[in-house]
Backbone as a ProteinNet text record, in pm:
[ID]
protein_1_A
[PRIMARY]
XXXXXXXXXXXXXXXXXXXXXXXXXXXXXXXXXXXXXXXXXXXXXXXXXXXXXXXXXXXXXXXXXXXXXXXXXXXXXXXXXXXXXXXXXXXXXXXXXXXXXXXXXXXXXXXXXXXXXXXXXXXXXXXXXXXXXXXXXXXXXXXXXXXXXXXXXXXXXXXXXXXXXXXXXXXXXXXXXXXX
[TERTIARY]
2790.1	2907	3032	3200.4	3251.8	3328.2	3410.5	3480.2	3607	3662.8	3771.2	3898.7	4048.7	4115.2	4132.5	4218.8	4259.2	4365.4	4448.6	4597.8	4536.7	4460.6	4338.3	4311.4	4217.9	4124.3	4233.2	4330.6	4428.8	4504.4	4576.6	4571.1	4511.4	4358.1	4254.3	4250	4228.4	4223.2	4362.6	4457.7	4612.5	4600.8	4568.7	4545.3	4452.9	4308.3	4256.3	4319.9	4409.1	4459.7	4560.6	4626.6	4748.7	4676	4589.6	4452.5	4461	4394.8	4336.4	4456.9	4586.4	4699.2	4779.4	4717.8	4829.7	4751.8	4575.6	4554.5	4515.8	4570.7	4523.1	4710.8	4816.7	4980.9	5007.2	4916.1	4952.8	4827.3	4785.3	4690.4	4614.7	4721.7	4690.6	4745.9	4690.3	4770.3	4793.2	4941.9	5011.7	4925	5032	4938.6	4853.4	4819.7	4651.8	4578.9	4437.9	4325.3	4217	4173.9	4043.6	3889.8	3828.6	3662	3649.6	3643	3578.8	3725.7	3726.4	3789	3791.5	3739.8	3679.7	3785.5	3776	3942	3863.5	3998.7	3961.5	4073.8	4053.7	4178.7	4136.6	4246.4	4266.2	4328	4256.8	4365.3	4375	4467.2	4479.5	4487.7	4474.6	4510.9	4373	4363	4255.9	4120.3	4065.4	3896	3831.1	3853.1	3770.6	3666.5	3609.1	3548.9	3666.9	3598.7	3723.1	3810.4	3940.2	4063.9	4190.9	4206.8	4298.8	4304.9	4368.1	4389.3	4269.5	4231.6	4147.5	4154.3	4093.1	4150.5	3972.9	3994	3929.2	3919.4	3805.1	3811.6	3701	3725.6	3674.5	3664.7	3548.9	3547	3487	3551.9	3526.7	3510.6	3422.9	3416.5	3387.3	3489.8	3489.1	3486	3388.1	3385.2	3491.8	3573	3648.7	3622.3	3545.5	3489.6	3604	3691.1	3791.5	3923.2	4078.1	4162.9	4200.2	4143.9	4203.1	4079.6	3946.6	3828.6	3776.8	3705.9	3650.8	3556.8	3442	3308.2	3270.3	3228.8	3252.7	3174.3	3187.9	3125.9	3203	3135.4	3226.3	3201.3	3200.4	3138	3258.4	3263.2	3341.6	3285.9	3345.9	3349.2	3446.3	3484.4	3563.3	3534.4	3638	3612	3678.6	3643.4	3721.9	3706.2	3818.7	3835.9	3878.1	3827.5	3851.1	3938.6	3945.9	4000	3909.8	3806.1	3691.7	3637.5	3698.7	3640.9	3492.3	3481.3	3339.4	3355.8	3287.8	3303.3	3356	3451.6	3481.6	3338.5	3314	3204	3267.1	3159	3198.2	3064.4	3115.7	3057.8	3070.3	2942.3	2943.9	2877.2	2952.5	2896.4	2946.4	2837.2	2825	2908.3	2976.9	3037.3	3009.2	2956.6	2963.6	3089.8	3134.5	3274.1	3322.7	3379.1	3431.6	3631.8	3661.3	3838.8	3928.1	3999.8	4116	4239.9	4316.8	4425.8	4485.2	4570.4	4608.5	4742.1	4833.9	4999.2	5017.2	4910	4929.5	5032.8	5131	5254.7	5199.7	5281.3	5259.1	5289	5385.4	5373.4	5279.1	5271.8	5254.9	5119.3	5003.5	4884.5	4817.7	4903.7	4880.7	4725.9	4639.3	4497	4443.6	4357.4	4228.9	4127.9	4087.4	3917.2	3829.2	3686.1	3663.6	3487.3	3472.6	3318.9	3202.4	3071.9	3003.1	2957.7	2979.1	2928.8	2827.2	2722.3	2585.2	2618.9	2634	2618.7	2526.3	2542.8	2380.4	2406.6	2486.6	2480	2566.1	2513.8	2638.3	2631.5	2716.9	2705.1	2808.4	2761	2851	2913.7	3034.6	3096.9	3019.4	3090.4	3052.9	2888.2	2852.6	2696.8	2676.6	2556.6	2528.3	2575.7	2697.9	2803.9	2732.8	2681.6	2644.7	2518.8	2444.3	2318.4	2381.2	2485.9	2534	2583.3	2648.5	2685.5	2614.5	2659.6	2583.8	2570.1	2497.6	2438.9	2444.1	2530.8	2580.6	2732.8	2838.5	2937	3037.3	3153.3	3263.5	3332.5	3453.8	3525.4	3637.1	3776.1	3873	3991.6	4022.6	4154.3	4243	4363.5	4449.2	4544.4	4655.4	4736.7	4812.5	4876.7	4933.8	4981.7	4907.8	4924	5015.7	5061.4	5153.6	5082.1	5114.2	4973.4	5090.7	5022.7	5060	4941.3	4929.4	4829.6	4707	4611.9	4472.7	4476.3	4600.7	4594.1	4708	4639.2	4743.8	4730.9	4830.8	4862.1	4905.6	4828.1	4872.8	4845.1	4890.3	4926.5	4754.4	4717.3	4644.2	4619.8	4592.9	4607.2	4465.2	4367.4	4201.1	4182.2	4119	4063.8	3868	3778.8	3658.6	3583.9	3501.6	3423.3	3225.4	3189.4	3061.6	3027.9	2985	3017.5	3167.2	3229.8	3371.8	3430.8	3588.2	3626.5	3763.2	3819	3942.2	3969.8	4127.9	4215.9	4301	4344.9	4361	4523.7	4580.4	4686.5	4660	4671.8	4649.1	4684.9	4660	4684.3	4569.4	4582.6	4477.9	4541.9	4449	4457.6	4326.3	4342.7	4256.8	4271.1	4161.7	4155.9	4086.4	4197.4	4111.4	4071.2	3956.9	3966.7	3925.2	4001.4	3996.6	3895.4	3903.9	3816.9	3805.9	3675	3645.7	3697.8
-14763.2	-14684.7	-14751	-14695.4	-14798.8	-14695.9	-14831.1	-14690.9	-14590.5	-14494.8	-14465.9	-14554.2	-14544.7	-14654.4	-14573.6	-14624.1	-14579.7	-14478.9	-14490.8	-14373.5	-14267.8	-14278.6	-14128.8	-14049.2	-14161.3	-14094.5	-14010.4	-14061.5	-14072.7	-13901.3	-13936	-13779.4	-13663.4	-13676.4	-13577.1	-13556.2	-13647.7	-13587.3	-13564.5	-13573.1	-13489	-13366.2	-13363.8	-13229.7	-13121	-13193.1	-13143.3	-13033.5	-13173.9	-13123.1	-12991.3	-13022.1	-12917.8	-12814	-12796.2	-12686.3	-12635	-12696.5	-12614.2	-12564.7	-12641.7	-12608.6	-12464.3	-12468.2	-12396.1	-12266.5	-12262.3	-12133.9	-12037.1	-12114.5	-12146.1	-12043.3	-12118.4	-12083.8	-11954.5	-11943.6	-11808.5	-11657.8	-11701.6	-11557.6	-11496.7	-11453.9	-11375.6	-11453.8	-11486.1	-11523.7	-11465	-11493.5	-11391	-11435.9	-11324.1	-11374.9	-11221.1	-11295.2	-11163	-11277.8	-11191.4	-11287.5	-11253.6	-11359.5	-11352.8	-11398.2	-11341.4	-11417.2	-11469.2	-11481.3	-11584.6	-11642.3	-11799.2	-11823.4	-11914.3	-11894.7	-11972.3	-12028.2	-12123.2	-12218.9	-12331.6	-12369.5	-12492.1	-12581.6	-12700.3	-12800	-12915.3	-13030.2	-13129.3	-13265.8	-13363.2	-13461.9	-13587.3	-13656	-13787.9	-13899	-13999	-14119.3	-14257.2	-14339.4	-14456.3	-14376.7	-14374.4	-14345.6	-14426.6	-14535.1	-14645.4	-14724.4	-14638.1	-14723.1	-14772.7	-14861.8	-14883	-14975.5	-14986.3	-15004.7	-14971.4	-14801.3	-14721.9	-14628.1	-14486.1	-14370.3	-14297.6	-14246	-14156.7	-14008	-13893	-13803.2	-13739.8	-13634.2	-13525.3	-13377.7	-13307.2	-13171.7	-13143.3	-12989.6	-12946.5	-12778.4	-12752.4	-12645.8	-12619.9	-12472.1	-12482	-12314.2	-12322.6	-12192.5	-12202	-12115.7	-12154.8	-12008.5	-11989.8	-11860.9	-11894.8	-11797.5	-11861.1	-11738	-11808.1	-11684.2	-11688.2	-11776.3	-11796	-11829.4	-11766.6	-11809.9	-11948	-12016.9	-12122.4	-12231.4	-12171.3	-12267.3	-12232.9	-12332.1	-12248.7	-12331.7	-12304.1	-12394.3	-12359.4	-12491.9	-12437	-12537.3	-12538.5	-12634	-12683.3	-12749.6	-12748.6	-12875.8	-12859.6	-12929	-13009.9	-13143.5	-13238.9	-13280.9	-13379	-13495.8	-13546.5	-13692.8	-13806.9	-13887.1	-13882.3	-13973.8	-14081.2	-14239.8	-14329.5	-14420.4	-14447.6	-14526.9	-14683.5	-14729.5	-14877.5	-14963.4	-15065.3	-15114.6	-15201.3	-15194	-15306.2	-15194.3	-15110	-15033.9	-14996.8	-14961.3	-14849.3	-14738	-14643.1	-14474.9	-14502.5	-14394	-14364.4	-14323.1	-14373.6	-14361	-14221.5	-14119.8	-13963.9	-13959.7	-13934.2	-13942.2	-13791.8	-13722.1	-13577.1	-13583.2	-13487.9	-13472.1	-13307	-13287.1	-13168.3	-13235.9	-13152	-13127.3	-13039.8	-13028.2	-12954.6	-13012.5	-12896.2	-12954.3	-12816.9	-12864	-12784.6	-12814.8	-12729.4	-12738.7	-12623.3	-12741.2	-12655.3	-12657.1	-12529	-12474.9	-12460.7	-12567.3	-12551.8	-12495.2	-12492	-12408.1	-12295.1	-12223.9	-12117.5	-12029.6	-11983	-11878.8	-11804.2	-11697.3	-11621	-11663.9	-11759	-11817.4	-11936.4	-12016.3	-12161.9	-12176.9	-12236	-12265.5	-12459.7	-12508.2	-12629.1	-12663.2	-12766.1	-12756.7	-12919	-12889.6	-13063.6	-12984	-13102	-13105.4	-13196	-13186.4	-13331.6	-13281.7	-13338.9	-13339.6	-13438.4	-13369.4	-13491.9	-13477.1	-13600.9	-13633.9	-13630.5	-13545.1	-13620.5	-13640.7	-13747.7	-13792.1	-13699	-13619.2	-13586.5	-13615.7	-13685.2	-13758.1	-13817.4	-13944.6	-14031.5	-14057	-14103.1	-14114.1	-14173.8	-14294.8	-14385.9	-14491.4	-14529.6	-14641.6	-14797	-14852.7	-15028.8	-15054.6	-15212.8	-15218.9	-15217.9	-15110.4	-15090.3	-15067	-14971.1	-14912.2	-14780.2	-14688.8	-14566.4	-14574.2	-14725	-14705.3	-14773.1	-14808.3	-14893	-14802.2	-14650.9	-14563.2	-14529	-14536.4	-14481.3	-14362.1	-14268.6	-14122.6	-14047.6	-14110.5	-14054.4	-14103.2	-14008.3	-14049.9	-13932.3	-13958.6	-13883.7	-13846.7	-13737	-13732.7	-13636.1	-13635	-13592.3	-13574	-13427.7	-13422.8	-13307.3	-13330.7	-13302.9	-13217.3	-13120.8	-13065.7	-12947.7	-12838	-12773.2	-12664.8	-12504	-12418.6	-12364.4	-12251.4	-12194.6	-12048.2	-11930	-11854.1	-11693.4	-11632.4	-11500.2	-11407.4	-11261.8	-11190.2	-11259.6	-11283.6	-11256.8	-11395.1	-11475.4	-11603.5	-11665.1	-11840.1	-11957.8	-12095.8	-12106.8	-12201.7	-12345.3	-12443.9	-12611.8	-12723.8	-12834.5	-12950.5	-12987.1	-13118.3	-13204.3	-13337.4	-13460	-13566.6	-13611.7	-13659.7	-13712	-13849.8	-13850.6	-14027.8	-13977.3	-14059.7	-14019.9	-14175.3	-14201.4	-14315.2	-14280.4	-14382	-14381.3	-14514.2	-14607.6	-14779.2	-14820.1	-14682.9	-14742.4	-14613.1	-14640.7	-14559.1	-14470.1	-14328	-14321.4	-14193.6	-14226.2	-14173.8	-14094.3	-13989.2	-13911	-13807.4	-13761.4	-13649.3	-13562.6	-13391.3	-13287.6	-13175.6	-13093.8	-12934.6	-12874.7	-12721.4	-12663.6	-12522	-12440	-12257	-12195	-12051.8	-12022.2	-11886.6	-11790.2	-11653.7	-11664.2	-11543.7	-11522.9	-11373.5	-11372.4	-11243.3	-11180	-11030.9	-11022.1	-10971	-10971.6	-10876	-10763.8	-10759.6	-10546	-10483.2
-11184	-11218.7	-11163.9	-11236.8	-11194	-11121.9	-11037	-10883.9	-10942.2	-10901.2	-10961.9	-10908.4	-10972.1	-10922.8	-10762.6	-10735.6	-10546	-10591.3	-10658	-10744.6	-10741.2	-10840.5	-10869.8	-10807.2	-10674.6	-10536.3	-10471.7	-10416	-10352.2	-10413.7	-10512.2	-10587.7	-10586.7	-10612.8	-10555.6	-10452.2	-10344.4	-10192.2	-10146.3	-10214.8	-10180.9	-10172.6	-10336.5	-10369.8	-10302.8	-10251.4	-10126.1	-10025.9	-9994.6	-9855.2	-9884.8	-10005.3	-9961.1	-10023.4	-10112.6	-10145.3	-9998.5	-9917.9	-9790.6	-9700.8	-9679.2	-9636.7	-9655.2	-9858.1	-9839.7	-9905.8	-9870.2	-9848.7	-9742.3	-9647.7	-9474.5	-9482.4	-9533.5	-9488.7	-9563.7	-9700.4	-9819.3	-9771.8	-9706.1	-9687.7	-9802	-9877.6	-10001.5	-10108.5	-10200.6	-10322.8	-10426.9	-10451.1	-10549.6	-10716.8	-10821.6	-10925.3	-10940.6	-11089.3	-11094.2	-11069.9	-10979.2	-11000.2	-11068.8	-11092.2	-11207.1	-11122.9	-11233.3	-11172.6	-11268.9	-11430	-11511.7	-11573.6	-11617.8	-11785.1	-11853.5	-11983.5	-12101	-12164.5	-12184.3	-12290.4	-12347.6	-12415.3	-12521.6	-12480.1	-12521.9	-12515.7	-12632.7	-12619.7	-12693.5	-12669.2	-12609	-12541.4	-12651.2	-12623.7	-12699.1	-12539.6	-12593.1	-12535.6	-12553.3	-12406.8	-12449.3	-12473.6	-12543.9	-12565.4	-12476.8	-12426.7	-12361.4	-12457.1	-12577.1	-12657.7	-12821.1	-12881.5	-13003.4	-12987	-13048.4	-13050.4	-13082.3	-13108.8	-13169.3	-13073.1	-13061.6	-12986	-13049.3	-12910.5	-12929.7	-12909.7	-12979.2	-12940.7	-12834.3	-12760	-12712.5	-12725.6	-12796.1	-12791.1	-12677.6	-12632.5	-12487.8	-12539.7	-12530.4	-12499.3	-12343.4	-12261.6	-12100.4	-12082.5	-11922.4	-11881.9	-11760.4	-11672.8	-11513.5	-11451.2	-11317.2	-11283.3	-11111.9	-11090.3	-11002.6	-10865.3	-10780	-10650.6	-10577.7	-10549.1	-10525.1	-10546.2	-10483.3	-10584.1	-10605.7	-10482.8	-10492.1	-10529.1	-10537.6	-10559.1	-10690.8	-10809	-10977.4	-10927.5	-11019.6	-11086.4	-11233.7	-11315.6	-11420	-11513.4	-11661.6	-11726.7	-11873.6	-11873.2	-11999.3	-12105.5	-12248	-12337.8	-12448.7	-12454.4	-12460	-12570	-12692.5	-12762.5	-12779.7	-12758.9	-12742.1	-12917.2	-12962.4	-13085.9	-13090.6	-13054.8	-13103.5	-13168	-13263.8	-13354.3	-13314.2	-13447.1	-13419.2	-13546	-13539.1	-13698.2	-13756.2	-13760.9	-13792.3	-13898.4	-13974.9	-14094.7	-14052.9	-13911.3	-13920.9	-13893	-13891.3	-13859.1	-13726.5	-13725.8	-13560.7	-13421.7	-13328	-13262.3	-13177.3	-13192.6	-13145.1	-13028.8	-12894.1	-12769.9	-12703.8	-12738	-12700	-12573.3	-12461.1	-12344	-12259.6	-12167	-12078	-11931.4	-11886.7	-11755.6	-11653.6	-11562.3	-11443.5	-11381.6	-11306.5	-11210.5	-11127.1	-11092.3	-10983.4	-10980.4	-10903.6	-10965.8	-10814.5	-10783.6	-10689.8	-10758.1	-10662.1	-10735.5	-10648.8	-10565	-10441.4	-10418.5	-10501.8	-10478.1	-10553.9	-10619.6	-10679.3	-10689.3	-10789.3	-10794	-10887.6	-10885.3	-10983	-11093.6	-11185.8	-11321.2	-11310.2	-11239.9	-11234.3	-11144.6	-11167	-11158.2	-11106.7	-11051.4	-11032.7	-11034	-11080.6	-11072.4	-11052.3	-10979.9	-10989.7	-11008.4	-11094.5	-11132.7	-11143.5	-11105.8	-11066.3	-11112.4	-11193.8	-11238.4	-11252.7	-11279	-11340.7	-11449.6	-11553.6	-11689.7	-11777.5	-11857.4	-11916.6	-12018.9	-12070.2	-12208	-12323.7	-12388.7	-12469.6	-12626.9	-12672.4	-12757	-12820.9	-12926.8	-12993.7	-13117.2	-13199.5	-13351.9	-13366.6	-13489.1	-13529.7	-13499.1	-13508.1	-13389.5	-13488.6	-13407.3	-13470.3	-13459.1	-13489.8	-13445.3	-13310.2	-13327.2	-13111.2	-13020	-13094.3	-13036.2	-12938.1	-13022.9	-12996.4	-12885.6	-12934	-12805.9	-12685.9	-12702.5	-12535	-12442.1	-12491.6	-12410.9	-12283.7	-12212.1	-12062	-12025.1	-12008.5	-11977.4	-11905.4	-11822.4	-11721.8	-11648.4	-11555.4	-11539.2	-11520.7	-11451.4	-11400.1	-11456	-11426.3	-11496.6	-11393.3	-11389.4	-11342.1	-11396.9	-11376.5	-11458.1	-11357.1	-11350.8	-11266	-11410.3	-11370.5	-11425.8	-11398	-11499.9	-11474.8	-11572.9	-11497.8	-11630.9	-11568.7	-11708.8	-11706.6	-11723.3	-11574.8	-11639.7	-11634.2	-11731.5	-11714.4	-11709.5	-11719	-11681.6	-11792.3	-11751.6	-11861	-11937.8	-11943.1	-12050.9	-11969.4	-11978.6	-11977.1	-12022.1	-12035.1	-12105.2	-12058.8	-12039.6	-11969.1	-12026.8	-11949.1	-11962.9	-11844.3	-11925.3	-11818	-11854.9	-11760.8	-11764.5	-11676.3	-11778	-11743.7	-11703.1	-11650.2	-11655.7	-11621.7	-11721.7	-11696.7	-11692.9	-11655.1	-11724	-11766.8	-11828.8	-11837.6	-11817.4	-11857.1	-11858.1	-11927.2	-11997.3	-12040.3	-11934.9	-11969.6	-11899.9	-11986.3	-12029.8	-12092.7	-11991.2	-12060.5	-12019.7	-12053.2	-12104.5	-12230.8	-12143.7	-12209.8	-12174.7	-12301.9	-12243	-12323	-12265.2	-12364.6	-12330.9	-12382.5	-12321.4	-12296.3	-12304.1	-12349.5	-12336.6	-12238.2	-12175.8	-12138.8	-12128.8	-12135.7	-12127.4	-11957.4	-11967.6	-11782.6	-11751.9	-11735.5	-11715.1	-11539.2	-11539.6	-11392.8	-11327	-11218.6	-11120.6	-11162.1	-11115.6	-11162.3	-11024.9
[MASK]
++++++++++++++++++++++++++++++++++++++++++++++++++++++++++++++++++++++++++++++++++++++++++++++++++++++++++++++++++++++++++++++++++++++++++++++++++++++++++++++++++++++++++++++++++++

């Protein structure tokens, strides 16, 4: 597997810290809170496989025991294209992950997420495109919703690899629903 860059790492364990900082300094966090929420998103950018933009759809569902801690899963395909006139190669995969939310406000939802990858299947793509995929692999995405009661709405920016690696910017919706 390949390492993440040091920018990345570095980002995540920021985010760590001021996670634990600043639910150590907030006591209570404002906001409604939720225990489950299911969303969809859509990213563009490198696919890592191909030679064109690739896009990403996501469907997700995270149960959050905490306000500032989720776990969750979530089901991905990456389609990228190439210019060598073959089908676009579409790389479907499962996520487990886990996700902090370390400056929480009542509009604004800052978030990391940091998972792991299974490949469970591929189609298409150039010759021996689809069997070279690797089956396993990471994935991290950092961002920022915009939340009001029960639904929100954000921005996020991924980097994942498998033996390739992409990098995608997107948005995302999510239903949240609250505590009983």
């Amino acid at each position: 597997m390949r390492r993440l860059p040091r920018s990345i790492t570095a980002l995540f364990l920021g985010l760590a810290v001021l996670s634990a900082r600043s639910a150590a300094a907030q006591g209570a966090f404002p906001g409604t809170d939720y225990l489950v929420a299911v969303g969809a998103g859509a990213a563009l950018g490198d696919p890592g496989w191909g030679t064109e933009l690739g896009t990403l759809l996501e469907v997700s569902g995270r149960v959050q025991p905490l306000p500032w801690l989720g776990a969750g899963a979530s089901f991905f395909q990456i389609s990228a294209g190439n210019n060598e006139n073959f089908p676009s190669l579409q790389v479907r995969a499962l996520e487990l992950h886990s996700s902090l939310h370390p400056l929480r406000t009542r509009w604004l939802d800052p978030f990391a997420r940091a998972g792991v990858v299974r490949v469970v299947g591929t189609k298409d793509g150039g010759p021996g495109e689809a069997s070279n995929v690797q089956r396993w692999g990471f994935e991290g995405v950092t961002g920022i919703d915009v939340a009001v009661p029960y639904f929100a709405l954000g921005f996020d920016l991924r980097y994942g690899f498998t033996n390739r690696a992409w990098t995608m910017a997107g948005l995302h919706v999510e239903a949240r629903l609250p505590l009983l």
